[in-house]
N, CA, C, O and CB atoms as a CASP TS submission, in Angstrom:
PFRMAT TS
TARGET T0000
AUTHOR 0000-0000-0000
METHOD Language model
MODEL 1
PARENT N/A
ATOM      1  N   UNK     1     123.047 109.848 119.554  1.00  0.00           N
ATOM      2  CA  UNK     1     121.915 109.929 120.478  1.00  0.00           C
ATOM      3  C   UNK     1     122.175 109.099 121.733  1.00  0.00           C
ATOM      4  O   UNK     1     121.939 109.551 122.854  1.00  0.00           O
ATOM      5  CB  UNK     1     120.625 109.455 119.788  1.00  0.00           C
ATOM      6  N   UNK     2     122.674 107.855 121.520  1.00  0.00           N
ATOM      7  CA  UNK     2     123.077 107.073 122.737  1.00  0.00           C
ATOM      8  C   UNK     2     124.514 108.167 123.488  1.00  0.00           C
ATOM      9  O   UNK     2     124.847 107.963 124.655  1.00  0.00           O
ATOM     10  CB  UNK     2     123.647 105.195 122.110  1.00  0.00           C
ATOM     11  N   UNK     3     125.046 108.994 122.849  1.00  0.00           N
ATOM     12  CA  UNK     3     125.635 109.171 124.152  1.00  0.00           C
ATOM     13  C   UNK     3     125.234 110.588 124.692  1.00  0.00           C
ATOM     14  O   UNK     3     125.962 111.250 125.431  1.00  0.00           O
ATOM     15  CB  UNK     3     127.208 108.995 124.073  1.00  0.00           C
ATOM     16  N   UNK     4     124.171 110.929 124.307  1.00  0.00           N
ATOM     17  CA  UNK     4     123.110 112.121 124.852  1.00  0.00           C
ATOM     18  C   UNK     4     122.445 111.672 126.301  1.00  0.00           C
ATOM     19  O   UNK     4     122.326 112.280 127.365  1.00  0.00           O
ATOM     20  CB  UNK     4     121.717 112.357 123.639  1.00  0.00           C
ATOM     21  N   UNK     5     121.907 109.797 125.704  1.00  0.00           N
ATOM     22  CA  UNK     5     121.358 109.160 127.038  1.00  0.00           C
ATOM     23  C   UNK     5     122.142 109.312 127.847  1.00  0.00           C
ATOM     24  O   UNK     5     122.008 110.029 128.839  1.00  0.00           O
ATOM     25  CB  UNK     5     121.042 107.847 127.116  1.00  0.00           C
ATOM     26  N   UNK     6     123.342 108.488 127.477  1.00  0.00           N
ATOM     27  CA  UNK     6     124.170 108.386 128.711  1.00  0.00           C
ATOM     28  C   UNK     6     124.609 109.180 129.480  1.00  0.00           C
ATOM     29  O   UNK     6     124.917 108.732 130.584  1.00  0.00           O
ATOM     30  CB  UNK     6     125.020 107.954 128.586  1.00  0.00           C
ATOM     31  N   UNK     7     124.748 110.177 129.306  1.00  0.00           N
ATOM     32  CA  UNK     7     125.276 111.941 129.908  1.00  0.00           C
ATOM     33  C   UNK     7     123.783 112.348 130.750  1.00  0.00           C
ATOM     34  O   UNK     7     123.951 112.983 131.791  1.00  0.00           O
ATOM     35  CB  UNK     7     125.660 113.506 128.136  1.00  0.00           C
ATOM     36  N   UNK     8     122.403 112.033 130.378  1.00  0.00           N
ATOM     37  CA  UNK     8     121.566 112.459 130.708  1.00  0.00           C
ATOM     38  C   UNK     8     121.017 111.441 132.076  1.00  0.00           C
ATOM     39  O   UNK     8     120.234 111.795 132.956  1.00  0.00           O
ATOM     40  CB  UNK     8     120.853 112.690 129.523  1.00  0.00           C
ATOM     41  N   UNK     9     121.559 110.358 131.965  1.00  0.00           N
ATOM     42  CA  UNK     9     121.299 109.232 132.923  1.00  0.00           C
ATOM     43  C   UNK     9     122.490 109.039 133.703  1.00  0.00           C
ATOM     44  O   UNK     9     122.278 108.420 134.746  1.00  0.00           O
ATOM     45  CB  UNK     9     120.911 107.913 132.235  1.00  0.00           C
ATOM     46  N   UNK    10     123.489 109.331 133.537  1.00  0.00           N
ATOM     47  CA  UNK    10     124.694 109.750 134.734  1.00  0.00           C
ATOM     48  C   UNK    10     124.540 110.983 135.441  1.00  0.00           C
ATOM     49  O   UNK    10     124.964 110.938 136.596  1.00  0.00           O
ATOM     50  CB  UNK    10     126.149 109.925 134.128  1.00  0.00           C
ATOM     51  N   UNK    11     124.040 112.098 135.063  1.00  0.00           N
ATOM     52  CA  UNK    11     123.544 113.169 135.837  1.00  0.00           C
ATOM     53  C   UNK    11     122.610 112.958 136.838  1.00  0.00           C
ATOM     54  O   UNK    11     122.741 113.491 137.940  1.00  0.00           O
ATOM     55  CB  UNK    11     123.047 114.023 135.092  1.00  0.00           C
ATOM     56  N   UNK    12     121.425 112.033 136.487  1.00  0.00           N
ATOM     57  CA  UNK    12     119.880 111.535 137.175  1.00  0.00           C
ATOM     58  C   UNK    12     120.375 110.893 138.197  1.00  0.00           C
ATOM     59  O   UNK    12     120.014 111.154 139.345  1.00  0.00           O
ATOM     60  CB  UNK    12     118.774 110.479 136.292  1.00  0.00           C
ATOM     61  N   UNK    13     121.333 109.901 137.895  1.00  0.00           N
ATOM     62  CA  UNK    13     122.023 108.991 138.799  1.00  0.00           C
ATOM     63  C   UNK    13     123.085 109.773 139.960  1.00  0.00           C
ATOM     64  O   UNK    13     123.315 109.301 141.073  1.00  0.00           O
ATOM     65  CB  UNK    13     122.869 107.959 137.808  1.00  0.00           C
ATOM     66  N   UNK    14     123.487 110.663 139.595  1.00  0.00           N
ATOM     67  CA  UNK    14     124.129 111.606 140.052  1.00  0.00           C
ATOM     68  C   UNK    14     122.911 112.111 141.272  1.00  0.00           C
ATOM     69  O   UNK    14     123.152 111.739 142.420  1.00  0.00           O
ATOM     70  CB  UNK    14     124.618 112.650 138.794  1.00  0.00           C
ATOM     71  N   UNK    15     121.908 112.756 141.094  1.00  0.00           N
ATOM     72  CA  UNK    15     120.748 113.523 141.801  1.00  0.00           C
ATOM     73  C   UNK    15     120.380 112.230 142.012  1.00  0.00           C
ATOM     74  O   UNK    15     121.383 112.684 142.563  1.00  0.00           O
ATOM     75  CB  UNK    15     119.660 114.665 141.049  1.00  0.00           C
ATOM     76  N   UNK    16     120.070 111.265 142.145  1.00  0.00           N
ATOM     77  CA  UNK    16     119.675 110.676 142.799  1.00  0.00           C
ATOM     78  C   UNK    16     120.529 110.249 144.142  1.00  0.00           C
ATOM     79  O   UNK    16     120.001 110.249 145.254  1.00  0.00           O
ATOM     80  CB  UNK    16     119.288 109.939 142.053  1.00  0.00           C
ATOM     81  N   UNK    17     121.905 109.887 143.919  1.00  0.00           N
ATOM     82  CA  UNK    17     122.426 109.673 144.971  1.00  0.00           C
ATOM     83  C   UNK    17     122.809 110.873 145.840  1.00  0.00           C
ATOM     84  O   UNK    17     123.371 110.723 146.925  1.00  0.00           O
ATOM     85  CB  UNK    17     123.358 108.932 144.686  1.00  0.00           C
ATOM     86  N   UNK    18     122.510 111.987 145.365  1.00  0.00           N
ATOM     87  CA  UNK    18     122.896 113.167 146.300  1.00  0.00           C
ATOM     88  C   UNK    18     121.677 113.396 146.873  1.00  0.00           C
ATOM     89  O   UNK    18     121.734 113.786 148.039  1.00  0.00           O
ATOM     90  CB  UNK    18     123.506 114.506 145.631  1.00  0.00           C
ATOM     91  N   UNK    19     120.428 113.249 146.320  1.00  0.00           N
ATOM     92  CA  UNK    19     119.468 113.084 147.015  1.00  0.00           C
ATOM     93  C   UNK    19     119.447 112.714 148.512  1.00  0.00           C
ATOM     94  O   UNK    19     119.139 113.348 149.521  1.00  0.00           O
ATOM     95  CB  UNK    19     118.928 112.361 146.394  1.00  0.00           C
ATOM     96  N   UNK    20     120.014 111.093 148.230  1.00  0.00           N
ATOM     97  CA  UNK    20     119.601 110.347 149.345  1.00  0.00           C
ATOM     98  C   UNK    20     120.683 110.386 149.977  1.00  0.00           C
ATOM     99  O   UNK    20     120.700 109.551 150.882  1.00  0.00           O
ATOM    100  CB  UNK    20     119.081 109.046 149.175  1.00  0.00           C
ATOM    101  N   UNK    21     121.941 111.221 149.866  1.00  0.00           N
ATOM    102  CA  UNK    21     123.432 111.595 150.860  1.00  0.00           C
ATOM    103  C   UNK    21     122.553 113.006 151.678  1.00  0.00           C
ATOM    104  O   UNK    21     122.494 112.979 152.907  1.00  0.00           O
ATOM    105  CB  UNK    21     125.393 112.265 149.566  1.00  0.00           C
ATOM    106  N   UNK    22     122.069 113.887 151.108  1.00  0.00           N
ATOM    107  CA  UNK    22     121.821 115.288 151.638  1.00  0.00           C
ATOM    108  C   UNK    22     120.484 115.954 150.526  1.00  0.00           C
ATOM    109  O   UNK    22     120.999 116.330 149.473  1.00  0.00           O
ATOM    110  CB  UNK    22     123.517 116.299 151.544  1.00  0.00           C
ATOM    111  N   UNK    23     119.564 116.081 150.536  1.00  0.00           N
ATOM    112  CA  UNK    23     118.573 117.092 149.815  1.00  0.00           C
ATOM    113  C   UNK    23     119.002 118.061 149.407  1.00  0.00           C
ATOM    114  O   UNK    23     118.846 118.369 148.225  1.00  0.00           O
ATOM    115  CB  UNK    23     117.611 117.559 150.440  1.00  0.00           C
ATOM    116  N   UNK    24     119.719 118.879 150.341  1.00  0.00           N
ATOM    117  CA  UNK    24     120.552 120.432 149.490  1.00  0.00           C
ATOM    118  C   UNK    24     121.499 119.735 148.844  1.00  0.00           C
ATOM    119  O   UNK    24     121.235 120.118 147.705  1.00  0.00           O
ATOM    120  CB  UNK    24     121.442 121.847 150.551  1.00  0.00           C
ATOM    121  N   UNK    25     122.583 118.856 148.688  1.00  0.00           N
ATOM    122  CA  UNK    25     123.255 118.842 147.908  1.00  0.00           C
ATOM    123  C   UNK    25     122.686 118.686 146.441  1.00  0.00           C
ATOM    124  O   UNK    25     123.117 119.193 145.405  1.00  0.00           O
ATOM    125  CB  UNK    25     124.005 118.085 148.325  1.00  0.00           C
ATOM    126  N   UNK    26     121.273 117.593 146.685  1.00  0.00           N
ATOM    127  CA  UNK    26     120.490 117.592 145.532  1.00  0.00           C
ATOM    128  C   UNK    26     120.307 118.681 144.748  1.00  0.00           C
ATOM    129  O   UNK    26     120.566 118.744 143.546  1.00  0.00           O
ATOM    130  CB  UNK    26     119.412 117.239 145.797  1.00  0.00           C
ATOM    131  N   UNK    27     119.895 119.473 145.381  1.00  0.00           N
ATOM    132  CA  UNK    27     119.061 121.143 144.772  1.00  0.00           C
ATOM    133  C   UNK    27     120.187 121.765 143.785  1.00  0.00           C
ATOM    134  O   UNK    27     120.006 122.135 142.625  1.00  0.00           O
ATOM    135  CB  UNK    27     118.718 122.635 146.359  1.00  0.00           C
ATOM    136  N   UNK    28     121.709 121.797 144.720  1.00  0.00           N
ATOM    137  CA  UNK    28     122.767 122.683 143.953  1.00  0.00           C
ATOM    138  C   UNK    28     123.428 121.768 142.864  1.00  0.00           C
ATOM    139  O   UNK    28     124.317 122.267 142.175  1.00  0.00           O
ATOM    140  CB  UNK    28     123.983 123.304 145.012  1.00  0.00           C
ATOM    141  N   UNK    29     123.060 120.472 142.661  1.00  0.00           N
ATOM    142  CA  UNK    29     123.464 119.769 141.761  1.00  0.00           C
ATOM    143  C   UNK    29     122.380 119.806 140.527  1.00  0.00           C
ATOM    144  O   UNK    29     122.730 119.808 139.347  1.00  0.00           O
ATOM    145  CB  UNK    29     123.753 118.491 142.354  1.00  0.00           C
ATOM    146  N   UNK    30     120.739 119.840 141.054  1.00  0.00           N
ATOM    147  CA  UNK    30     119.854 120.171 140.023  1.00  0.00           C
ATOM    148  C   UNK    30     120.065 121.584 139.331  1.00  0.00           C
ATOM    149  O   UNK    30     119.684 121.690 138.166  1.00  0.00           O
ATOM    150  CB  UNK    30     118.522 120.077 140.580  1.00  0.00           C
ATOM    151  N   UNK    31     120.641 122.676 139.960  1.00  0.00           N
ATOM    152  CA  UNK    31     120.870 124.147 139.824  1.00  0.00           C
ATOM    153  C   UNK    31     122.463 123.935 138.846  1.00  0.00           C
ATOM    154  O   UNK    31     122.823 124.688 137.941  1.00  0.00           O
ATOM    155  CB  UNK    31     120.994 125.093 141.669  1.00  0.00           C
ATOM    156  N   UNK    32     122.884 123.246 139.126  1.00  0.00           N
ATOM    157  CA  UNK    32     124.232 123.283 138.525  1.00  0.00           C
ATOM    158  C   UNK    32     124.174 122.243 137.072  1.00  0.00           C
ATOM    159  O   UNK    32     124.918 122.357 136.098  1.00  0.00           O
ATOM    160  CB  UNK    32     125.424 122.704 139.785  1.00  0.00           C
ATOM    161  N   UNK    33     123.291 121.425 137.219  1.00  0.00           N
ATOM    162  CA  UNK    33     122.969 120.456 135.731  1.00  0.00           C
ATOM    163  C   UNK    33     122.374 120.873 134.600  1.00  0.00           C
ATOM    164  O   UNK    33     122.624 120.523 133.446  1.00  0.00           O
ATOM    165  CB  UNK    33     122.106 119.377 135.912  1.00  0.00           C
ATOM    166  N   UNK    34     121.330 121.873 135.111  1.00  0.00           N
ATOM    167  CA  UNK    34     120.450 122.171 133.681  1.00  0.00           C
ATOM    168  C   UNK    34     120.524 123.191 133.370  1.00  0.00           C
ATOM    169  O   UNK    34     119.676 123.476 132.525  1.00  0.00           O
ATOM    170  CB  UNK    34     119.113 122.011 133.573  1.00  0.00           C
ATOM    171  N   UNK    35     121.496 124.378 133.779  1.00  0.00           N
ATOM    172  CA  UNK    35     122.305 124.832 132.351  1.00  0.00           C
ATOM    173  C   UNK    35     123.071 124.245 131.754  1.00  0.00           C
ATOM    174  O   UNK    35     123.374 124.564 130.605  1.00  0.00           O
ATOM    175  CB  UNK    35     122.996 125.763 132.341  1.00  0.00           C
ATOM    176  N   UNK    36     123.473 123.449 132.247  1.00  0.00           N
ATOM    177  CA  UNK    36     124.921 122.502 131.288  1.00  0.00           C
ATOM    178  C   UNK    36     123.932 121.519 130.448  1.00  0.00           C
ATOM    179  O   UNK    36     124.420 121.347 129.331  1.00  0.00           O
ATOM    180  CB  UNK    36     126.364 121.234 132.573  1.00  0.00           C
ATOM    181  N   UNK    37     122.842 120.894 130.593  1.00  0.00           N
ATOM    182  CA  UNK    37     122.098 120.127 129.948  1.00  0.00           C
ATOM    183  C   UNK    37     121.551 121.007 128.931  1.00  0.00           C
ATOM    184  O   UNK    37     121.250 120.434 127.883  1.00  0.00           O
ATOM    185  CB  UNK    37     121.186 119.452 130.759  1.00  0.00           C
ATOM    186  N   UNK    38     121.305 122.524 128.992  1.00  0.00           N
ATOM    187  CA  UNK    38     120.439 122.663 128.203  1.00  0.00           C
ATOM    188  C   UNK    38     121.742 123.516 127.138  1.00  0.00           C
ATOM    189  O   UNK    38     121.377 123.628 125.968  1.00  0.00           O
ATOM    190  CB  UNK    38     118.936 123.417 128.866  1.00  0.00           C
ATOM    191  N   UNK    39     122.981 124.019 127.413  1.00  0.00           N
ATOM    192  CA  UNK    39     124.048 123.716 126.804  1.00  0.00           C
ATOM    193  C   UNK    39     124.171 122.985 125.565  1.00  0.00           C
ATOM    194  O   UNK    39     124.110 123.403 124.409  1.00  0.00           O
ATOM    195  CB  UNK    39     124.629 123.213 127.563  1.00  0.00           C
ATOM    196  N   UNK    40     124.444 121.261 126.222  1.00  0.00           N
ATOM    197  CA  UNK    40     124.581 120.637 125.319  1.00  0.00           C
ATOM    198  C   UNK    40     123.522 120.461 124.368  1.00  0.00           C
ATOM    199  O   UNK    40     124.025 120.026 123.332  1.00  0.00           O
ATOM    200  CB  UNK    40     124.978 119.744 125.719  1.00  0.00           C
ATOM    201  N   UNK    41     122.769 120.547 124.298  1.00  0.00           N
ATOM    202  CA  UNK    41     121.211 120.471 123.776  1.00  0.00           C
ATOM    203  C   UNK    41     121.176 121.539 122.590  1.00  0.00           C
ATOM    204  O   UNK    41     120.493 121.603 121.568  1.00  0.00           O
ATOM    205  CB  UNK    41     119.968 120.917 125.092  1.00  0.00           C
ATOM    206  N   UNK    42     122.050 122.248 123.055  1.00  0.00           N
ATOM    207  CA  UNK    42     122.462 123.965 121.949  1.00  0.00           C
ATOM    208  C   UNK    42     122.995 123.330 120.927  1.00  0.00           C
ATOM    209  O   UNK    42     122.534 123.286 119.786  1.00  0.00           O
ATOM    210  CB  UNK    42     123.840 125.383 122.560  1.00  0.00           C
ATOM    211  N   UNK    43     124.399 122.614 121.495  1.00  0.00           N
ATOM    212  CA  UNK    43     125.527 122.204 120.639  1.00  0.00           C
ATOM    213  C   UNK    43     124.776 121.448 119.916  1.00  0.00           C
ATOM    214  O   UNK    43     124.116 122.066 119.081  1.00  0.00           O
ATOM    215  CB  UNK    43     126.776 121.529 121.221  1.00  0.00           C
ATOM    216  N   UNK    44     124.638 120.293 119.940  1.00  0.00           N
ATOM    217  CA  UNK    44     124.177 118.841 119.529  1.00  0.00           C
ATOM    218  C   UNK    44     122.893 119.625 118.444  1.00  0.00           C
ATOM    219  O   UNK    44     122.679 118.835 117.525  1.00  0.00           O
ATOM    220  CB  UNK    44     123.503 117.577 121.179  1.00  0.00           C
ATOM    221  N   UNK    45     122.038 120.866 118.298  1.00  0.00           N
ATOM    222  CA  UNK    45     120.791 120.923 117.380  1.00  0.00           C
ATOM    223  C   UNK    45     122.066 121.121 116.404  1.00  0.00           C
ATOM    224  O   UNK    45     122.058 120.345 115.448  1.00  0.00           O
ATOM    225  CB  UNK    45     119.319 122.239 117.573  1.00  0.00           C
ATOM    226  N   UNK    46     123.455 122.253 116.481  1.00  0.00           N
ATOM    227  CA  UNK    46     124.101 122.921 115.574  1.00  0.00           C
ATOM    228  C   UNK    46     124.439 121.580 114.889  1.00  0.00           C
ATOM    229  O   UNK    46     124.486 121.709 113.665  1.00  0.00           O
ATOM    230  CB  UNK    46     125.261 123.946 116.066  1.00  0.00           C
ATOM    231  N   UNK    47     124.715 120.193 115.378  1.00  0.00           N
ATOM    232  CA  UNK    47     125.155 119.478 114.103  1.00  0.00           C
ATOM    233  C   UNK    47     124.309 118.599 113.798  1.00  0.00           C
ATOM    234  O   UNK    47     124.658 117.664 113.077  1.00  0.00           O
ATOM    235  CB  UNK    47     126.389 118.839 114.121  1.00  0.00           C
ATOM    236  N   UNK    48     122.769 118.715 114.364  1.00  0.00           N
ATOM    237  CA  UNK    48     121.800 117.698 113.378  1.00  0.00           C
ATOM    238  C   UNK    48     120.998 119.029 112.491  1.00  0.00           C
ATOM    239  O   UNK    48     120.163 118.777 111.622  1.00  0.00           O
ATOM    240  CB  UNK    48     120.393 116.440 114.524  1.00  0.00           C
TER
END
């Protein structure tokens, strides 16, 4: 579970600083994260 956080709080941290570099870069990084978040979220139910 801790390294679910951590993947999930390096991404945030991620959008956050693209945020405050450019707003669109924000958007295509939010567009590009949460299929891959909801991905792993697939994997990770198959082994609990």
């Amino acid at each position: 579970m801790i390294f679910i956080y951590f993947i999930i709080g390096a991404e945030i941290s991620t959008i956050l600083l693209s945020a405050y570099n450019s707003p669109l870069d924000a958007i295509s990084v939010i567009v590009l994260i949460i299929p891959d978040t909801e991905a792993l979220f697939d994997n990770f139910n198959l082994f609990f």
